[in-house]
N, C-alpha and C positions, 0 to 999 in steps of 0.2 A: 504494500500500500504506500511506506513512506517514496519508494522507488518510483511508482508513477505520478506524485504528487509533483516529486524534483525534477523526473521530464518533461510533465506540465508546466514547470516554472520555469524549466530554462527553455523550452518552444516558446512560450510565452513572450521570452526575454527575449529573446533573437528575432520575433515576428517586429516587436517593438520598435528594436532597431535597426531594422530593417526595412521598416516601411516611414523612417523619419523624412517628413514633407515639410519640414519646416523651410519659410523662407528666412536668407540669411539678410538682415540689410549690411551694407557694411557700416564701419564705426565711420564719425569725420575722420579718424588717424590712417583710416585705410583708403580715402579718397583720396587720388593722387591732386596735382596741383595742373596738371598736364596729363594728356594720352586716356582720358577720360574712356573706360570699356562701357559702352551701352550694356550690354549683358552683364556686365561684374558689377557697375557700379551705378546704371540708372534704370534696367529692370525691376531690382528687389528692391528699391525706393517706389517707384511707381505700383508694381504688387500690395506692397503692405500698406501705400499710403494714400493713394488716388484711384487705381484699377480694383475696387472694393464693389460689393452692392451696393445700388442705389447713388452708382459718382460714376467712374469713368471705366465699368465691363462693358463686357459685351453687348447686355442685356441694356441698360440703363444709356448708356454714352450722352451722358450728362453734358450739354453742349455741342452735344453731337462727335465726338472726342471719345473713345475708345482706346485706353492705357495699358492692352492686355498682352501686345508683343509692339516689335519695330513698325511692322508693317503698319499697324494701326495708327500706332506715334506716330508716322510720317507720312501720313496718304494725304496730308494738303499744307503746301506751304502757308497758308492764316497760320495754322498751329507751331511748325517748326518748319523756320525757313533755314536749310541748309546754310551752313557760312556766315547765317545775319544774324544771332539771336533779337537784336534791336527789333526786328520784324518780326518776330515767331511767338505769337500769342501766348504760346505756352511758358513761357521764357517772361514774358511780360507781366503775365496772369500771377507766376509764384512770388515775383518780385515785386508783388501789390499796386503795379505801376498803370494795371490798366482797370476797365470799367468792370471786370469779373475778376476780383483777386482772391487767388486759388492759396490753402484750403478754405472754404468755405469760410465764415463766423461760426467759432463753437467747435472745428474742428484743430487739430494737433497740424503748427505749421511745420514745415519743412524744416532742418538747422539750415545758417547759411553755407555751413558746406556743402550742402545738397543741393540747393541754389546754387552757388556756383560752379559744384559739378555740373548740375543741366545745362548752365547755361554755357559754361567752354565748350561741352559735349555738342550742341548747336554751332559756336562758333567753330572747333575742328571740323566740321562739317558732316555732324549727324550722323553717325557713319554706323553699319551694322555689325560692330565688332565686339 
Protein backbone atom coordinates (compact mmCIF):
# COMPACT_ATOMS: atom_id res chain seq x y z
CA UNK A 1 0.00 0.00 0.00
CA UNK A 2 2.67 2.55 1.25
CA UNK A 3 4.59 1.49 -2.31
CA UNK A 4 1.72 2.64 -4.59
CA UNK A 5 0.86 5.77 -2.59
CA UNK A 6 4.83 6.85 -3.39
CA UNK A 7 4.21 6.04 -7.00
CA UNK A 8 1.35 8.17 -6.98
CA UNK A 9 3.24 10.85 -5.41
CA UNK A 10 6.13 10.82 -7.57
CA UNK A 11 3.66 10.40 -11.10
CA UNK A 12 2.13 13.13 -9.49
CA UNK A 13 5.29 15.15 -9.01
CA UNK A 14 6.74 14.61 -12.42
CA UNK A 15 3.15 15.28 -14.29
CA UNK A 16 3.57 18.62 -12.32
CA UNK A 17 6.59 19.50 -13.63
CA UNK A 18 6.19 18.68 -16.57
CA UNK A 19 3.25 20.36 -17.68
CA UNK A 20 4.67 23.89 -16.05
CA UNK A 21 2.87 26.69 -18.52
CA UNK A 22 3.96 29.25 -16.64
CA UNK A 23 4.74 32.57 -18.45
CA UNK A 24 8.10 33.88 -17.62
CA UNK A 25 8.01 37.98 -17.88
CA UNK A 26 11.50 38.99 -17.74
CA UNK A 27 12.96 41.02 -14.69
CA UNK A 28 13.81 45.05 -15.85
CA UNK A 29 17.67 43.48 -15.14
CA UNK A 30 17.01 41.04 -17.87
CA UNK A 31 15.90 43.65 -20.50
CA UNK A 32 18.63 44.60 -22.47
CA UNK A 33 19.21 48.22 -23.26
CA UNK A 34 19.61 47.23 -27.14
CA UNK A 35 18.99 44.19 -29.42
CA UNK A 36 15.43 44.04 -27.93
CA UNK A 37 14.00 39.97 -28.70
CA UNK A 38 10.24 40.35 -29.50
CA UNK A 39 9.80 36.69 -28.39
CA UNK A 40 12.25 36.94 -25.10
CA UNK A 41 11.52 40.19 -24.06
CA UNK A 42 8.17 41.67 -25.60
CA UNK A 43 5.85 38.47 -25.82
CA UNK A 44 5.75 37.43 -22.04
CA UNK A 45 5.08 41.25 -21.39
CA UNK A 46 2.27 41.43 -23.75
CA UNK A 47 0.96 37.76 -22.43
CA UNK A 48 0.60 38.56 -18.99
CA UNK A 49 -0.10 42.07 -19.31
CA UNK A 50 -2.34 43.32 -22.26
CA UNK A 51 -3.15 39.93 -24.50
CA UNK A 52 -5.50 38.90 -21.28
CA UNK A 53 -9.49 38.49 -21.41
CA UNK A 54 -11.44 41.08 -22.16
CA UNK A 55 -8.19 43.68 -23.57
CA UNK A 56 -6.00 42.60 -26.24
CA UNK A 57 -6.80 38.39 -27.24
CA UNK A 58 -8.07 37.10 -29.66
CA UNK A 59 -11.47 37.10 -28.62
CA UNK A 60 -11.97 40.72 -27.24
CA UNK A 61 -9.15 42.94 -29.42
CA UNK A 62 -9.86 45.76 -27.56
CA UNK A 63 -9.33 48.54 -30.08
CA UNK A 64 -9.24 46.20 -32.55
CA UNK A 65 -5.46 45.29 -31.59
CA UNK A 66 -4.85 41.60 -30.91
CA UNK A 67 -1.48 41.09 -28.54
CA UNK A 68 -1.42 37.40 -28.92
CA UNK A 69 1.66 36.74 -31.36
CA UNK A 70 3.82 39.04 -33.84
CA UNK A 71 1.68 38.76 -36.51
CA UNK A 72 -1.19 40.39 -34.78
CA UNK A 73 1.34 43.04 -33.06
CA UNK A 74 2.11 44.02 -36.50
CA UNK A 75 -0.77 43.66 -39.05
CA UNK A 76 -1.17 47.73 -39.38
CA UNK A 77 1.32 50.33 -39.16
CA UNK A 78 -1.42 52.97 -36.80
CA UNK A 79 -0.36 50.31 -34.07
CA UNK A 80 3.51 49.67 -34.80
CA UNK A 81 5.12 51.44 -37.30
CA UNK A 82 8.38 49.74 -38.05
CA UNK A 83 11.60 52.00 -37.59
CA UNK A 84 9.19 55.09 -36.20
CA UNK A 85 7.97 54.29 -32.65
CA UNK A 86 6.82 58.29 -32.74
CA UNK A 87 4.19 56.92 -35.16
CA UNK A 88 3.18 53.55 -33.60
CA UNK A 89 0.10 53.87 -31.51
CA UNK A 90 1.16 51.24 -29.41
CA UNK A 91 4.28 52.92 -28.42
CA UNK A 92 2.21 56.17 -27.82
CA UNK A 93 -0.65 54.47 -26.08
CA UNK A 94 1.88 52.85 -23.19
CA UNK A 95 3.76 56.13 -22.81
CA UNK A 96 0.37 57.93 -21.94
CA UNK A 97 1.07 60.22 -24.79
CA UNK A 98 -1.98 59.73 -26.79
CA UNK A 99 -5.84 59.96 -26.50
CA UNK A 100 -6.04 55.92 -25.32
CA UNK A 101 -3.30 55.46 -22.64
CA UNK A 102 -2.70 51.81 -22.23
CA UNK A 103 -3.07 50.12 -19.38
CA UNK A 104 -6.37 51.05 -18.93
CA UNK A 105 -7.27 53.30 -15.31
CA UNK A 106 -7.28 50.65 -12.44
CA UNK A 107 -5.08 48.45 -14.36
CA UNK A 108 -1.16 47.53 -13.22
CA UNK A 109 1.17 49.94 -15.68
CA UNK A 110 3.86 48.71 -17.47
CA UNK A 111 7.61 49.49 -15.52
CA UNK A 112 9.60 51.94 -17.64
CA UNK A 113 11.69 49.31 -18.68
CA UNK A 114 9.05 47.66 -20.53
CA UNK A 115 8.22 50.80 -22.11
CA UNK A 116 11.37 51.33 -23.30
CA UNK A 117 11.85 47.98 -24.23
CA UNK A 118 8.70 48.30 -26.64
CA UNK A 119 9.58 51.14 -27.76
CA UNK A 120 13.43 50.57 -29.01
CA UNK A 121 11.80 47.02 -30.09
CA UNK A 122 9.80 49.58 -32.75
CA UNK A 123 12.59 51.71 -33.25
CA UNK A 124 15.19 48.50 -34.32
CA UNK A 125 12.52 47.87 -36.50
CA UNK A 126 9.93 45.42 -35.02
CA UNK A 127 11.59 42.73 -36.07
CA UNK A 128 10.26 38.99 -35.51
CA UNK A 129 13.04 37.67 -33.56
Amino acid sequence: MKKAILRILVLLSLISFSCDDQINVPTDDEIPESNISYNKHIQPVFNVRCATSGCHDDQTKSAGLSLTSYQNTTSSYVFVYPGNPDASLLVLSIEGKSTYPMPPPGRLPLTQKQIKAIRTWVAEGAKNN
